[in-house]
C-alpha positions as a Markdown table, in Angstrom:
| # | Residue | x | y | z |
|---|---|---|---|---|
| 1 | Unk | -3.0 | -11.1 | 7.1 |
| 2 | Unk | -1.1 | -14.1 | 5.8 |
| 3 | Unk | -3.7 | -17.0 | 4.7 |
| 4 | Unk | -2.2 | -20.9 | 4.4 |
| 5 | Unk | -2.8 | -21.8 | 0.8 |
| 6 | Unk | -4.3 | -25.4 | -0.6 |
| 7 | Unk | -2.5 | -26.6 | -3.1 |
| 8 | Unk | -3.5 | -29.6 | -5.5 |
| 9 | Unk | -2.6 | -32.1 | -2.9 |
| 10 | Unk | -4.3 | -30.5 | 0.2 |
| 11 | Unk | -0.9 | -29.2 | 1.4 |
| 12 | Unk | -0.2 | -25.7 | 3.1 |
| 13 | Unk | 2.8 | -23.4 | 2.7 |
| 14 | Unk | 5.0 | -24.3 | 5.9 |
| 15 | Unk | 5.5 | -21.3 | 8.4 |
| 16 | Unk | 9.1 | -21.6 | 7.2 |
| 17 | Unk | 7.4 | -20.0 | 3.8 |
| 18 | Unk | 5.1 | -17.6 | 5.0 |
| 19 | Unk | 7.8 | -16.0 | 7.7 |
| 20 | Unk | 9.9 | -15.3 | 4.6 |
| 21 | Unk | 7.5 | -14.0 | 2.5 |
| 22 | Unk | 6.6 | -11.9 | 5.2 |
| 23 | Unk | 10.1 | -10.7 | 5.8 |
| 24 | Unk | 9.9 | -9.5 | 1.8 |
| 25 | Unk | 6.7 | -8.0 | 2.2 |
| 26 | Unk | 8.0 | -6.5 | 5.1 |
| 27 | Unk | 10.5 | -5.2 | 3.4 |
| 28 | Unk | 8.7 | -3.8 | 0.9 |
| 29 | Unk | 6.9 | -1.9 | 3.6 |
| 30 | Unk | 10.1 | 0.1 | 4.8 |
| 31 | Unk | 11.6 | 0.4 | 1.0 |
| 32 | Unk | 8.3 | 1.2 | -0.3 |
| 33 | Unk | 9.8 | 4.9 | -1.6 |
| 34 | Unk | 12.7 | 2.9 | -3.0 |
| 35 | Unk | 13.0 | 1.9 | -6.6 |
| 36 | Unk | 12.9 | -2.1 | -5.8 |
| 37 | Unk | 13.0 | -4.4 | -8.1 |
| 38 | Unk | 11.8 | -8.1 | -8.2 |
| 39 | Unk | 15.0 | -9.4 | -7.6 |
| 40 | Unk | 15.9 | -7.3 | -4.9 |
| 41 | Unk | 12.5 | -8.5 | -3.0 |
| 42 | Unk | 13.1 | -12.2 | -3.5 |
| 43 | Unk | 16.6 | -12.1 | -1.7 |
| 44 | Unk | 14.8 | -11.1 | 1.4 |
| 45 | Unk | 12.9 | -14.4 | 1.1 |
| 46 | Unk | 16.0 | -16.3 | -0.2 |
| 47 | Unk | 14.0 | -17.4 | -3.5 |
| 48 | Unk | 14.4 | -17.4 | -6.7 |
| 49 | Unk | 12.7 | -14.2 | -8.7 |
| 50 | Unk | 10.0 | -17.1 | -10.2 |
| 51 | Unk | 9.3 | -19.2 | -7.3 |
| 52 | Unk | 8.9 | -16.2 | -5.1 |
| 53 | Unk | 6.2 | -14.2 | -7.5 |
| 54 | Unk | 4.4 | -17.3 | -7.5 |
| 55 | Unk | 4.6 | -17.9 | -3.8 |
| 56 | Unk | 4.1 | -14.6 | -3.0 |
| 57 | Unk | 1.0 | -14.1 | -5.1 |
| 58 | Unk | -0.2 | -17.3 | -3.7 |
| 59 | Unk | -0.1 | -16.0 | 0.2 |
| 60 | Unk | -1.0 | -12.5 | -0.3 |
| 61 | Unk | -3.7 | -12.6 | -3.7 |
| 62 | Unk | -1.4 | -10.3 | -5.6 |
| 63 | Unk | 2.2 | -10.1 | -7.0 |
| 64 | Unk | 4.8 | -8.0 | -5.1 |
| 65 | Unk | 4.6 | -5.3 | -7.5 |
| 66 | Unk | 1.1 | -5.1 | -6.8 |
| 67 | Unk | 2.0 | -4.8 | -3.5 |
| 68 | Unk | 4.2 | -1.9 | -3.8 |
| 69 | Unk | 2.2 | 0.1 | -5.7 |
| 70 | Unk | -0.8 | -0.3 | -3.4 |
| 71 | Unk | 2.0 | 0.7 | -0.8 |
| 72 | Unk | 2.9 | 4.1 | -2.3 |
| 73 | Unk | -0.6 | 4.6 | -3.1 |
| 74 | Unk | -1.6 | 4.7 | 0.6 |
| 75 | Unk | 1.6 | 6.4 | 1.8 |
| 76 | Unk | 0.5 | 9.3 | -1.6 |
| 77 | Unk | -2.9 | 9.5 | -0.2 |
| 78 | Unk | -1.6 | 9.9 | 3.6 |
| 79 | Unk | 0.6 | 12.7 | 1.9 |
| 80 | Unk | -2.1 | 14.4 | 0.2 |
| 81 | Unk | -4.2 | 15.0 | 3.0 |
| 82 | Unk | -2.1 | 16.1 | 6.0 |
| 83 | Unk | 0.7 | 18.1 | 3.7 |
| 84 | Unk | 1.2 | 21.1 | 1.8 |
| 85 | Unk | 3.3 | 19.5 | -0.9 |
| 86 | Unk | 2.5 | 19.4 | -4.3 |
| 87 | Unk | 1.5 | 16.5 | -6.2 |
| 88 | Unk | 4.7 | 16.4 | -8.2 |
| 89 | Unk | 6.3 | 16.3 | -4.6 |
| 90 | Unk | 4.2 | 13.5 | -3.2 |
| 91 | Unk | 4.5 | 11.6 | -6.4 |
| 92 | Unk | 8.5 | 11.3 | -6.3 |
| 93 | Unk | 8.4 | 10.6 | -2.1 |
| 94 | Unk | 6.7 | 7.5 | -2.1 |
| 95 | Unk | 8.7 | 6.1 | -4.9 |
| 96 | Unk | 7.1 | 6.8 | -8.5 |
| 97 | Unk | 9.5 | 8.1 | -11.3 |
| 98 | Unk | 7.0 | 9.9 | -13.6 |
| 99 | Unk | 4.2 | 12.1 | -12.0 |
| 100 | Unk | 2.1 | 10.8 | -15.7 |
| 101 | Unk | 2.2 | 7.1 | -14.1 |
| 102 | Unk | 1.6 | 7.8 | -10.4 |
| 103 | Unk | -1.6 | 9.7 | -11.7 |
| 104 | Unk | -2.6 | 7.1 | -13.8 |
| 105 | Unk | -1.9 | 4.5 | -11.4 |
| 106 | Unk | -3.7 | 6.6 | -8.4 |
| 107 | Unk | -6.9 | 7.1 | -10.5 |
| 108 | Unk | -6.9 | 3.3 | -10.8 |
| 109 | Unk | -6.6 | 2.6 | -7.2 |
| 110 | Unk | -8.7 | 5.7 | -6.0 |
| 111 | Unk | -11.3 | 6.3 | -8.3 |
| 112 | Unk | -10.0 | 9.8 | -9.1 |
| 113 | Unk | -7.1 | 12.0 | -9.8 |
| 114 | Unk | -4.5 | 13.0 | -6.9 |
| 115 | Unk | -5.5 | 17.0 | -7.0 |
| 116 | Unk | -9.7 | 15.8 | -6.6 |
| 117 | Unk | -8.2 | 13.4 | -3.3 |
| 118 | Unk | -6.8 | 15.7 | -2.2 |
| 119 | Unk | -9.4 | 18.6 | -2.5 |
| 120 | Unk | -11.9 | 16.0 | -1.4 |
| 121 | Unk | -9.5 | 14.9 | 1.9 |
| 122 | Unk | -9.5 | 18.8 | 2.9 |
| 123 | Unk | -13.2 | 19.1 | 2.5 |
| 124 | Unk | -13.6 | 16.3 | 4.8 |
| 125 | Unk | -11.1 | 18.1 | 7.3 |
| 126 | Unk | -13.5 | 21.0 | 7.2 |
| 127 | Unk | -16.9 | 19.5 | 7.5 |
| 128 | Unk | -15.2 | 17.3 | 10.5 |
| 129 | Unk | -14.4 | 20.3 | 12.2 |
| 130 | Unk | -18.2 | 21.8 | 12.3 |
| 131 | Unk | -19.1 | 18.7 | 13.9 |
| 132 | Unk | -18.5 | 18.2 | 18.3 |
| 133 | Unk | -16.4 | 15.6 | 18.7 |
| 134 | Unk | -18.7 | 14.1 | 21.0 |
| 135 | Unk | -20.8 | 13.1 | 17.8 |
| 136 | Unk | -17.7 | 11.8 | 16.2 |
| 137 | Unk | -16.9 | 9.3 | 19.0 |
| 138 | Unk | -20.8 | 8.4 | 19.9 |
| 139 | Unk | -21.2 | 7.4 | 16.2 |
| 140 | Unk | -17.5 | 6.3 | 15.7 |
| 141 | Unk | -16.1 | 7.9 | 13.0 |
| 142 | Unk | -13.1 | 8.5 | 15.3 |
| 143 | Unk | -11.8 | 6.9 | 18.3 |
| 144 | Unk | -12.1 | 8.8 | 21.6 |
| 145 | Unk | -8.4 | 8.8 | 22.4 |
């Protein structure tokens, strides 16, 4: 998950680094439906705001905000296909303040609005459910336990 970067001079980020960076991202993880802001994420590291966005987006290919929003994007699309909720609902759960930016932001990272996911998730459910599982596990698109 975490790749050792090369700087300039051949040097890599010390395990030091990367287990604090990791303890942010991990935070991020469990706060994900929080509203968290950059400074909040960098004390977890015990950085500074600047030193940490450019670490972080040095380990992980992306800033932390990045991060989060691909965070609440997966934890929305998790929400959209196994609930009942609406999408107003799922937007303010994992974290967004304005159901016009958690749309936009999940047709960016999804291809397609929340409501067509969704839609498209329960058409999956049903056309999984005419197949025998036996088929499912022989060709692996699920796990046999």
């Amino acid at each position: 998950m975490v790749r050792k970067i090369e700087t300039g001079n051949l040097h890599y980020l010390e395990e030091d680094v990367l287990q604090r960076l990791s303890r942010a991202r991990d935070f991020i993880d469990h706060c994900y439906d929080h509203p968290l802001s950059l400074e909040q994420i960098s004390e977890k590291a015990c950085f500074s705001r600047y030193h940490f966005l450019r670490l972080f987006r040095q380990a992980f290919n992306k800033t932390p905000h990045q991060y989060l929003i691909e965070c609440r994007i997966e934890k929305a699309k998790q929400l959209l296909s196994s609930n009942e909720l609406r999408v107003t609902d799922v937007c303010f759960e994992v974290g967004f303040q304005s159901l016009g930016s958690f749309s936009s932001l999940f047709h960016r990272y999804v291809g397609h609005a929340p409501i067509i996911y969704r839609e498209r998730a329960r058409e999956r459910e049903i056309a999984r459910r005419k197949v025998p599982g036996c088929f499912l596990v022989m060709y692996k698109l699920e796990s046999a336990a």
